[in-house]
C-alpha positions in Angstrom: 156.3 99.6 70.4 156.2 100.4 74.2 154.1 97.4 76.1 155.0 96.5 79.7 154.5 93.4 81.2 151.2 92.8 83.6 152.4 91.2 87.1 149.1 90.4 89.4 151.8 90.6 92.2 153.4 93.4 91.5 152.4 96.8 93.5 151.1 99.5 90.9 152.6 102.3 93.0 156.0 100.7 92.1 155.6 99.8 89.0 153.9 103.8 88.6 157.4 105.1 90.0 159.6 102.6 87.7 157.5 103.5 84.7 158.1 107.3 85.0 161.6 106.9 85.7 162.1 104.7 82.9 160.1 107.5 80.8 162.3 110.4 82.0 164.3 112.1 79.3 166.6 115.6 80.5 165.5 118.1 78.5 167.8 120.8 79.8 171.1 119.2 80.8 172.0 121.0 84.2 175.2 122.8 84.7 178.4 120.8 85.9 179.0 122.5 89.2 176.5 120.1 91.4 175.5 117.2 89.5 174.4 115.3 93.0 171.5 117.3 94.0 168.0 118.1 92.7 165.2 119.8 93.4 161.6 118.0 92.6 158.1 120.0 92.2 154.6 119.0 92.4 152.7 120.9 89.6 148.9 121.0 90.9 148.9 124.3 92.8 152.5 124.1 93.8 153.8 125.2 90.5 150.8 126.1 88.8 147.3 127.8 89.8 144.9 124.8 90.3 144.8 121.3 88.7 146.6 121.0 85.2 144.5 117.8 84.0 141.6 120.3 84.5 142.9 123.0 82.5 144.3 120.5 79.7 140.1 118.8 79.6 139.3 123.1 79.2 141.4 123.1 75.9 140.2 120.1 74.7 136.5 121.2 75.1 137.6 124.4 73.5 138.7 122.2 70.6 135.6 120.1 70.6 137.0 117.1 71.9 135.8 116.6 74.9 132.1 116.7 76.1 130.5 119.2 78.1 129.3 116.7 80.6 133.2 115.4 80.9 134.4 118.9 81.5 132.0 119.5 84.2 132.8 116.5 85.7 137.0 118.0 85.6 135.0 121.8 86.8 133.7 120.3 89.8 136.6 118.6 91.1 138.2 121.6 90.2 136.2 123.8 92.2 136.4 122.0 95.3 140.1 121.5 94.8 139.9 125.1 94.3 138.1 126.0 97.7 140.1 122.8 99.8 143.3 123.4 98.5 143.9 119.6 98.6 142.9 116.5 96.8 140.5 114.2 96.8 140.9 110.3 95.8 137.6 110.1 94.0 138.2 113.5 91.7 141.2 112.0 90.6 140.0 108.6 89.7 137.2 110.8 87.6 140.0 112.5 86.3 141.9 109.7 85.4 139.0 107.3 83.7 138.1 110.1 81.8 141.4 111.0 80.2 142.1 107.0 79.4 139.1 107.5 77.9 139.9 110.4 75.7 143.3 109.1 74.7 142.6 105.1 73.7 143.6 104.5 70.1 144.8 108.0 69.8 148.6 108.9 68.7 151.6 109.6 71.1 152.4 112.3 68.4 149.0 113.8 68.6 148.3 114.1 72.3 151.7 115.8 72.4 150.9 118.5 69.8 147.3 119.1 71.5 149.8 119.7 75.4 151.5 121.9 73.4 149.1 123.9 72.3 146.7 123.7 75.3 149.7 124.8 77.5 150.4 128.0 75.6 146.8 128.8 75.8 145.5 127.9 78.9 148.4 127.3 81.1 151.4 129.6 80.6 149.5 132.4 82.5 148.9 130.4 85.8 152.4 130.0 86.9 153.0 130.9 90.2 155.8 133.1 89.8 157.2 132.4 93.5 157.6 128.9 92.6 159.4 129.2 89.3 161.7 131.5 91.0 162.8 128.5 93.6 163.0 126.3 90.1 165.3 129.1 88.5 167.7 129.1 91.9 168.4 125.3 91.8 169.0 125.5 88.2 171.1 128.6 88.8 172.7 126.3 91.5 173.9 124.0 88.5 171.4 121.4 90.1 168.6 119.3 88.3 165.2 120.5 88.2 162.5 117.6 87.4 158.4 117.9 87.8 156.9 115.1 89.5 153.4 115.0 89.2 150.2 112.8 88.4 149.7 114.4 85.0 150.4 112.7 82.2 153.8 112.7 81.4 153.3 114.2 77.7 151.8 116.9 79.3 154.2 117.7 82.4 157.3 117.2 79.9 155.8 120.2 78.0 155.3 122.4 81.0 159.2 121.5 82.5 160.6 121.9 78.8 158.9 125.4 78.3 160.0 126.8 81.6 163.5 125.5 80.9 163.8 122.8 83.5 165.4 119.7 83.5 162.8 117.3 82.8 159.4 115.8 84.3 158.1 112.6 86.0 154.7 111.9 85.3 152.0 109.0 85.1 152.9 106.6 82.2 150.0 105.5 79.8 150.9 102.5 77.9 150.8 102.4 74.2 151.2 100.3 71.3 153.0 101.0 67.8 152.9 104.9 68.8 148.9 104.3 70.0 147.6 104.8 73.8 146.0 101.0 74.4 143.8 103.3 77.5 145.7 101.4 80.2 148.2 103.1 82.5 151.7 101.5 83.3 150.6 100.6 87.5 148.9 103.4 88.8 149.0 107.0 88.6 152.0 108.7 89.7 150.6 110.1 93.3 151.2 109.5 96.5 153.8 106.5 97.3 154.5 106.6 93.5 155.5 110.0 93.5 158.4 108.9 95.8 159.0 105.6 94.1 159.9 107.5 90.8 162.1 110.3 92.8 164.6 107.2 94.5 164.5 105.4 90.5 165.7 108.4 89.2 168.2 109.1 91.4 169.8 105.9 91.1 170.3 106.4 87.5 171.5 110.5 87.2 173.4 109.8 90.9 171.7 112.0 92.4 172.4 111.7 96.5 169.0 112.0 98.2 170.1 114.0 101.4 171.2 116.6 99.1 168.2 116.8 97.1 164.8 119.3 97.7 161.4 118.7 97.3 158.8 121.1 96.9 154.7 120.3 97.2 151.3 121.8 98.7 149.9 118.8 99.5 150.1 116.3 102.2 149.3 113.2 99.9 153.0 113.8 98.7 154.8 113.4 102.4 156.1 110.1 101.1 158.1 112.1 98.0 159.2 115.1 100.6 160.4 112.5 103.1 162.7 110.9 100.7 164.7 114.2 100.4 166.9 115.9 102.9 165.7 119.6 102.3 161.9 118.9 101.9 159.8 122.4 101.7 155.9 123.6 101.7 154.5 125.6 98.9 150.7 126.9 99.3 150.3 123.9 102.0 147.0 122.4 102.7 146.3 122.5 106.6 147.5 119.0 107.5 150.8 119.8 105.6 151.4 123.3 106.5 150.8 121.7 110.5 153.7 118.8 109.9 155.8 121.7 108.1 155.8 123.7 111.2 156.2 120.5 113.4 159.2 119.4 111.3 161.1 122.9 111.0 160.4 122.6 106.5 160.2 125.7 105.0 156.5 127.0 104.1 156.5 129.1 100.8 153.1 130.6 100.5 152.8 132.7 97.0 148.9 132.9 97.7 146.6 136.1 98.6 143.2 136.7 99.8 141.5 133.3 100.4 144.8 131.5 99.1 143.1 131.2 95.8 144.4 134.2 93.8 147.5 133.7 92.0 150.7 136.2 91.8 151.0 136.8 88.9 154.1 136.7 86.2 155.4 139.9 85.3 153.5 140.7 81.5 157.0 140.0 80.2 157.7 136.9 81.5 154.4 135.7 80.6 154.3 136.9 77.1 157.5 135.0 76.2 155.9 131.9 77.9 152.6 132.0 75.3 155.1 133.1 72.4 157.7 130.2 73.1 158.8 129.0 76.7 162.4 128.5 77.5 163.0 131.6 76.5 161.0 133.3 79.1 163.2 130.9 81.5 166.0 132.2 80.5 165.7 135.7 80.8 163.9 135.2 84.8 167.0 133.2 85.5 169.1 136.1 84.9 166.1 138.2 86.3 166.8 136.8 89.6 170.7 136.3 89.2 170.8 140.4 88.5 168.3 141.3 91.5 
């Protein structure tokens, strides 16, 4: 049984940031030559094309579990985020009612065999491949590599495990005897949270701060790039791609045309991502280490 106590007084951003840490696992033990530094990505169109709640409501309508009028809802806050490049408070709140929705009275053990599944078939071939080559240096670095995002945290851990990264930060849903109540622990992990969980996990792997990286395209996540020394830009919305250039960060940009087209991964890479994940890590790791 996982059930977490309701404080009127306590700050759901906080408790958002505790709750993820708390829910971290390391999947992929990093190396032993710098166990003090990290590197932390945003997923939503820093490490992957688009919105990954989006895609994950696309599988389950492909599965008949979702509605049509649900998954147009997730399209047109896709579309704008899509055409913005940033995000928008009331998309996500639509995003996140209707996925509390989906999962209440549903199995832990279920929703993670349906990420599973959904990723190899809807994600795997929307990696930016710029990105997961800045993930493979810091691991090649013998440094941690976690996900922080506002997707749920079932979901992110199965994206970080099949690209062979350390582990993933992600919004907490509480549950009861193995079952999703359709509450969240706080808040969704965003914004101030996103931060919150980065300094909480740090104080328990002892991790130094001013060592660590953070990567994201998104100004909402200033607070989570401010709380590391080597903060960088990756396919940066306007306001964060100006404080980038203000601030001297780094601006990775993997994006052509309209900054809507994705690189793609080489057909090899991606093929061992659908067929099965850390794998396909493994071999751009030494990809990258060779060339």
């Amino acid at each position: 049984m996982r059930l977490w106590p309701w404080n009127d007084g306590a700050d759901d951003a906080e408790l958002a940031g505790e709750a993820a840490a708390a829910a971290a696992a390391v999947d992929t033990p990093a190396p032993v030559p710098d166990p003090s530094a990290a590197a932390f990505f945003d997923v939503d169109n820093t490490l992957i094309r688009g919105a990954s709640i989006y895609h994950f409501a696309r599988g389950l309508a492909a599965r008949k579990l979702f509605t049509v009028r649900d998954l147009a809802l997730f399209a047109l806050g896709q579309a704008a985020f899509r055409m913005r490049g940033a995000e928008n408070a009331e998309h996500i709140s639509t995003a996140r009612e209707a996925a509390l929705a989906f999962v209440a009275g549903r199995s832990v053990s279920e929703l993670v065999s349906l990420c599973e599944e959904i990723y190899d078939d809807k994600m795997a071939d929307r990696i930016w491949h710029g990105t997961r080559a800045l993930a493979l240096k810091h691991l090649d670095a013998g440094q941690q590599v976690w996900l922080v995002t506002a997707t749920p945290v079932e979901l992110a851990r199965i994206i970080s495990h099949r690209l062979g990264l350390t582990g993933a930060l992600g919004t907490v849903a509480e549950t009861e005897n193995g079952v999703y109540t359709g509450r969240l622990v706080g808040h969704l992990l965003h914004g101030p949270a996103k931060a919150g969980a980065v300094r909480a996990l740090a104080k328990r792997e002892g991790l130094d701060l001013s060592r660590c990286a953070a990567y994201s395209d998104s100004f909402n996540d200033l607070p989570m790039l401010t709380a590391v020394g080597h903060p960088n830009a990756v396919n940066p919305d306007a306001d964060l791609r100006e404080h980038a250039r203000e601030h001297g960060w780094p601006v990775h940009d993997f994006r052509t045309g309209r900054k809507v087209t994705m690189v793609a991964l080489p057909a090899a890479a991606g093929a061992g991502a659908l067929a099965g994940g850390v794998a396909a890590g493994v071999a751009l790791r030494r990809h990258y280490r060779d060339h």
